[in-house]
C-alpha positions in Angstrom: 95.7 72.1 109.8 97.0 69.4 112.1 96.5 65.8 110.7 94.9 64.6 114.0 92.2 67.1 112.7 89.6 65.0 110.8 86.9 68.4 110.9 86.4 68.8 107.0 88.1 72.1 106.8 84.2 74.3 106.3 83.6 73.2 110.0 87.1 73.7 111.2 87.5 76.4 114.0 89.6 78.9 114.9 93.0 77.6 117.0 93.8 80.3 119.8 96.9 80.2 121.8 97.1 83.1 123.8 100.6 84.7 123.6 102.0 82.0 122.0 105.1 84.2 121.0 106.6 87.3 123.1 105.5 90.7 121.0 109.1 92.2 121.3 110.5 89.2 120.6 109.2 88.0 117.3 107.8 91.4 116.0 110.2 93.6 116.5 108.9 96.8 114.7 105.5 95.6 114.6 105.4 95.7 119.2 102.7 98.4 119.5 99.2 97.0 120.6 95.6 98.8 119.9 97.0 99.5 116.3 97.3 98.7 112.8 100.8 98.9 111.3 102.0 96.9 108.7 106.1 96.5 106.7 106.1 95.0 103.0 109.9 94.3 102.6 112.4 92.6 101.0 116.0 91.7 101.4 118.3 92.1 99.0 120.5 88.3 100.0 116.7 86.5 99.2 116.1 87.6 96.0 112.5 87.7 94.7 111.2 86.6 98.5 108.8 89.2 99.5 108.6 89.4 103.0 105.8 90.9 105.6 105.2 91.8 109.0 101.9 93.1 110.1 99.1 93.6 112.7 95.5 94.1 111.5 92.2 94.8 113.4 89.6 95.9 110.5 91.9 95.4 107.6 90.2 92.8 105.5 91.7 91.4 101.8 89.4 91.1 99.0 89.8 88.0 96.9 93.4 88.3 95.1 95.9 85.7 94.0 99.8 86.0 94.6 102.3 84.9 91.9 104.2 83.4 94.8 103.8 80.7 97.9 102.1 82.4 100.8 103.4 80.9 104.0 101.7 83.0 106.8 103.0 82.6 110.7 100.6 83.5 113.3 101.4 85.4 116.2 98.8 85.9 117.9 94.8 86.5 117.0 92.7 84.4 114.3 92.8 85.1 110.6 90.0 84.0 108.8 90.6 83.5 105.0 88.2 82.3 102.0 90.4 79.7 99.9 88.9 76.3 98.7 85.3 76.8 99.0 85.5 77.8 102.6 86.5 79.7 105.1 89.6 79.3 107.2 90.9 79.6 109.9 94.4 80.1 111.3 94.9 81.0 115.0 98.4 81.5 116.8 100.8 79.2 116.0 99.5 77.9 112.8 100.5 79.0 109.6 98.5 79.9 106.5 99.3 78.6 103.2 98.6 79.4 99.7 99.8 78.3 96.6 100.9 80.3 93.5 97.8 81.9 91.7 95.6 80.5 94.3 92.3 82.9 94.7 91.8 83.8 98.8 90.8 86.4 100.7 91.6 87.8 104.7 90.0 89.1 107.5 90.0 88.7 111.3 88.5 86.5 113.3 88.2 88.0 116.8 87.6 91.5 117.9 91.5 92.4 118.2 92.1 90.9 114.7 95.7 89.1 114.2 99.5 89.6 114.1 102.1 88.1 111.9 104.9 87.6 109.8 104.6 86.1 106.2 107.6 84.9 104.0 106.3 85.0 99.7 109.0 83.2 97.9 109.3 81.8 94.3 108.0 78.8 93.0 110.9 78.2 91.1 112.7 78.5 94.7 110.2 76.4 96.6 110.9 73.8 93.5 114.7 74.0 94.0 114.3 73.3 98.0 111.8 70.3 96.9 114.4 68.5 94.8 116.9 68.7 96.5 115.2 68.0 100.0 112.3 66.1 99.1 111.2 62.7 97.6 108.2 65.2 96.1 106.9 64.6 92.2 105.8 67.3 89.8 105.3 71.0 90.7 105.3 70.8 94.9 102.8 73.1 96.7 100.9 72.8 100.4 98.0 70.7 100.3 96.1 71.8 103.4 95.5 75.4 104.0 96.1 75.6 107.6 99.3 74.0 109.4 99.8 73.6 113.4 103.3 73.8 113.7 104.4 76.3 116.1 108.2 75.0 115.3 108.1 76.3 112.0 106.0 79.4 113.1 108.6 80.7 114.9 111.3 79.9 111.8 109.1 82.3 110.0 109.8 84.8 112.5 113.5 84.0 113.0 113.8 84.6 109.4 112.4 88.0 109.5 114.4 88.9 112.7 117.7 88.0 110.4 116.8 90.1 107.9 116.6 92.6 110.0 120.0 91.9 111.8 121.6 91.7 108.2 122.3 88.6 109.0 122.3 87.0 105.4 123.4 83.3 106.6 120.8 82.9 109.4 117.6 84.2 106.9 119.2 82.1 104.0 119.5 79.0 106.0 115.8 79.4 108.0 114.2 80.2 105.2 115.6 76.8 103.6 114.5 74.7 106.9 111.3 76.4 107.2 110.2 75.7 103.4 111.7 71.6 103.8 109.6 71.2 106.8 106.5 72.9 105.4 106.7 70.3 102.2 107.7 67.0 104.5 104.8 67.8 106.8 102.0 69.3 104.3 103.7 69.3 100.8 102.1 67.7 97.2 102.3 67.9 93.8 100.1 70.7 92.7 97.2 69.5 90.6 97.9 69.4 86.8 95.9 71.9 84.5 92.7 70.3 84.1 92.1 69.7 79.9 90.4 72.6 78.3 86.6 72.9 78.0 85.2 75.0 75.5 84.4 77.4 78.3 87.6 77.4 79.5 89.2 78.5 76.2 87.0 81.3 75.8 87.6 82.3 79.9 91.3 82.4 78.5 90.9 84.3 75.6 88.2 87.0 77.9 91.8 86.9 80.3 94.0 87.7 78.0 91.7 90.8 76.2 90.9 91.9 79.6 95.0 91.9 80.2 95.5 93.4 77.1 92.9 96.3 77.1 93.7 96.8 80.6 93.7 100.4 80.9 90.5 100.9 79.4 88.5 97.4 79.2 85.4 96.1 77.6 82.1 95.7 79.3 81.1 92.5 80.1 78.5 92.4 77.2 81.0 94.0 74.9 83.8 91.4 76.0 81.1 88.5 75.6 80.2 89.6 71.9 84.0 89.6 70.8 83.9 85.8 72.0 80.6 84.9 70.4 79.4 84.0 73.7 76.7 85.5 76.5 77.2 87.6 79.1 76.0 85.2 81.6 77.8 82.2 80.2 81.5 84.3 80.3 80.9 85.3 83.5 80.1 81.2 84.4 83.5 80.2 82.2 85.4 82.8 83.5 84.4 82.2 87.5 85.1 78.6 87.3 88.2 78.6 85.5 89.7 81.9 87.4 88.1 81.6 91.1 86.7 84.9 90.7 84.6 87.2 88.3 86.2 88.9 85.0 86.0 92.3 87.0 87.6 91.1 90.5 90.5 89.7 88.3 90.9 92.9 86.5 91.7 94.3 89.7 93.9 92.0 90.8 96.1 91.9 87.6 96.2 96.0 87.9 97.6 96.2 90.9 99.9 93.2 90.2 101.5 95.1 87.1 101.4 98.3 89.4 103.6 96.3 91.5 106.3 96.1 88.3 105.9 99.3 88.0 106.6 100.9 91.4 109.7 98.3 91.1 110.9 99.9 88.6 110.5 102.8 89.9 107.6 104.5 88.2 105.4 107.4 90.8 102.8 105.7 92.2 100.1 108.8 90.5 101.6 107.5 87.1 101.6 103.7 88.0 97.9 104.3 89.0 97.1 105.7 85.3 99.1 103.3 83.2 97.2 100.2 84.9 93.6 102.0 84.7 93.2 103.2 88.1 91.2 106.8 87.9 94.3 108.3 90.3 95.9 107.5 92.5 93.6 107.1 95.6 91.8 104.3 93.4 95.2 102.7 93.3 96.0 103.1 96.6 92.7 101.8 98.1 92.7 98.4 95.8 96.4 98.1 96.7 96.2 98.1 100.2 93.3 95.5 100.2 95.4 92.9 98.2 99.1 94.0 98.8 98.4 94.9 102.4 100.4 98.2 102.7 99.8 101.7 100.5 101.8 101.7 97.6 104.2 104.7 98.9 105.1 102.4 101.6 106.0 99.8 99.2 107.7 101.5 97.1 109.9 103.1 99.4 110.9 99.8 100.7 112.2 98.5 97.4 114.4 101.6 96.8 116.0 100.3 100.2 116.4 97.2 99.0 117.6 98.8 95.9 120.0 101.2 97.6 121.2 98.7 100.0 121.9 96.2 97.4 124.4 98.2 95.7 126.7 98.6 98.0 127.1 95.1 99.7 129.7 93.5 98.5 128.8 89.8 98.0 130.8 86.8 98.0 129.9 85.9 95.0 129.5 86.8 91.5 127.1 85.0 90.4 124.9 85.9 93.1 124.7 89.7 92.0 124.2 88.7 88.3 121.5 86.0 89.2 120.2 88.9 91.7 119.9 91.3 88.6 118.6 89.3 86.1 115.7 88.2 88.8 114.9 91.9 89.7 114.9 92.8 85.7 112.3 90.1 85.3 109.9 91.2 88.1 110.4 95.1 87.3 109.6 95.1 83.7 106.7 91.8 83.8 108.6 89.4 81.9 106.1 86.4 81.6 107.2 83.4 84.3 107.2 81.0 82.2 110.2 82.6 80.6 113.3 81.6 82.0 112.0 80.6 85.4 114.5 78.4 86.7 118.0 80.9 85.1 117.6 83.1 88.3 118.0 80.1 90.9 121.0 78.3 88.8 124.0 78.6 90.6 122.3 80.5 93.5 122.0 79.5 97.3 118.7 78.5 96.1 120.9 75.5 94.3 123.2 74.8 96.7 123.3 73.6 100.5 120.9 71.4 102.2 118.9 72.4 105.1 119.5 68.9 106.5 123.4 69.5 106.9 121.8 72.4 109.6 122.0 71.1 113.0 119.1 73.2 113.7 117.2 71.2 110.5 114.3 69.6 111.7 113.9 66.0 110.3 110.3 65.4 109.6 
């Protein structure tokens, strides 16, 4: 969302630039028109950056939440998402940007729906870029939900293309630039966690049974009776502390632990079972409306990564053990709030300024 744009963002429209970047250019694999096709990726020199290049017509996301930043560039069409209250929307050359555990939605918002490429690193990443970049307070985030910044549209893309290439320098150093712009244009501390009502408690403690009990959870009255509470009232606690109903987050959290799963390299048909899924069409429909690809697709990607990985031979050490321990985390669902920060220590993540690029852009 530009900053000349004083529209409260439930009025704001979509922004259209009409082949704002070249199709073979920035896209690469993702060149065909009249199509959906879509690549969930990631590359083994960013560890723990999910990466995405895709081109929807009908596809539409149901409201999820991503343990990571969301930092969506355009390419062409409209994307329409639900975050904050309202819809928005993001037209070519913006970017899209949610926080960590941030409940949104997706769809299009014209006829031939939208293209881009989307970059989903770490908050304990985007933290170490922030400190070291940034005069930012607290836990940094993206305080509107739509940016117009073609510049750093098209460092989205350029990082994708390196990955590609191989070229582990050129995504590294983009993907630094890109983040340091993002946060000195549109970056904020996050808000702190609000103090705990009484219905907030019990919302947590409804999370936490529904999380537990996932593969065969409680009703909703059932659930409310445990607590001592109604129906109705759980359902209000839970809404307003999640963003989203007790049963929408049960699907969210399902396919985020079938995520660890197919990581780790579990079949999708048993991943489907262990998270409460029926089969595995049930998984594979709710995973491609939050994830954005099936999970064979997915899956098959990370055993590149996986297969690639070991057998580059990295400069350093401390990379590949840093590399590990951050791919142990994610494939067996250590909680993030244990050792979040270990991974980056030592990393690229820690060391090297975007600034000292001559590329770097300076506001």
């Amino acid at each position: 969302m530009s900053r000349a744009d004083a529209r409260p963002p439930a009025c704001r429209g979509p922004v259209v630039r009409r082949g704002a970047l070249s199709t073979a250019r920035d896209n690469g694999r993702m060149a065909e028109t009249g199509t959906e096709r879509a690549r969930h990726w990631q590359y083994a020199e960013l560890p723990g950056v999910d990466l995405l290049r895709a081109r929807y017509i009908r596809k539409t996301f149901v409201r999820h939440t991503h343990e990571n930043f969301v930092i969506a560039a355009i390419a062409d069409g409209v994307e329409v998402f639900h975050h904050g209250g309202a819809d928005q929307y993001a037209g070519a050359g913006t970017l899209a940007l949610v926080n960590p555990d941030t409940p949104h939605t997706g769809r299009a918002g014209v006829p031939e729906g939208w293209r881009y490429g989307a970059l989903y690193p770490p908050p304990e990443a985007v933290a170490a870029i922030a400190a070291e970049t940034t005069t930012l307070r607290g836990t940094p985030g993206f305080v509107a939900p739509v940016l117009d910044d073609p510049y750093t549209v098209r460092l989205v893309h350029q990082v994708l293309r390196a990955t590609d290439e191989g070229n582990a320098l050129a995504a590294d150093t983009l993907l630094r630039v890109a983040v340091t712009r993002l946060l000195r244009l549109n970056g904020g501390p996050l808000p702190r966690r609000r103090v705990r009502t009484a219905g907030a408690r019990t919302a947590a403690r409804a999370r936490a049974l529904i999380e537990e009990r996932m593969a065969a959870p409680p009703t909703l009255e059932q659930l409310a009776d445990e607590l001592g509470t109604g129906p109705f009232a759980l359902l209000r606690a839970f809404r307003a502390t999640y963003g989203m109903p007790p049963h929408a987050w049960l699907t969210d959290a399902r396919v985020r632990r079938a995520r660890r799963l197919l990581d780790a390299g579990t079949l999708p048909s048993e991943a489907a079972v262990a998270v409460g899924f029926t089969d595995q069409p049930h998984l594979n429909r709710h995973f491609g409306r939050i994830v954005g690809v099936p999970p064979g697709a997915y899956q098959r990607e990370r055993k590149n990564v996986q297969d690639a990985g070991s057998t580059l031979r990295l400069p350093s050490g401390a990379w590949q053990q840093n590399n590990g321990q951050h791919s142990q985390r994610r494939a067996t669902g250590t909680p993030r709030g244990k050792n979040r920060t270990a991974p980056w220590s030592g990393t690229p993540w820690g060391s090297g300024s975007p600034s000292d690029s001559p590329d770097s852009p300076s506001g």
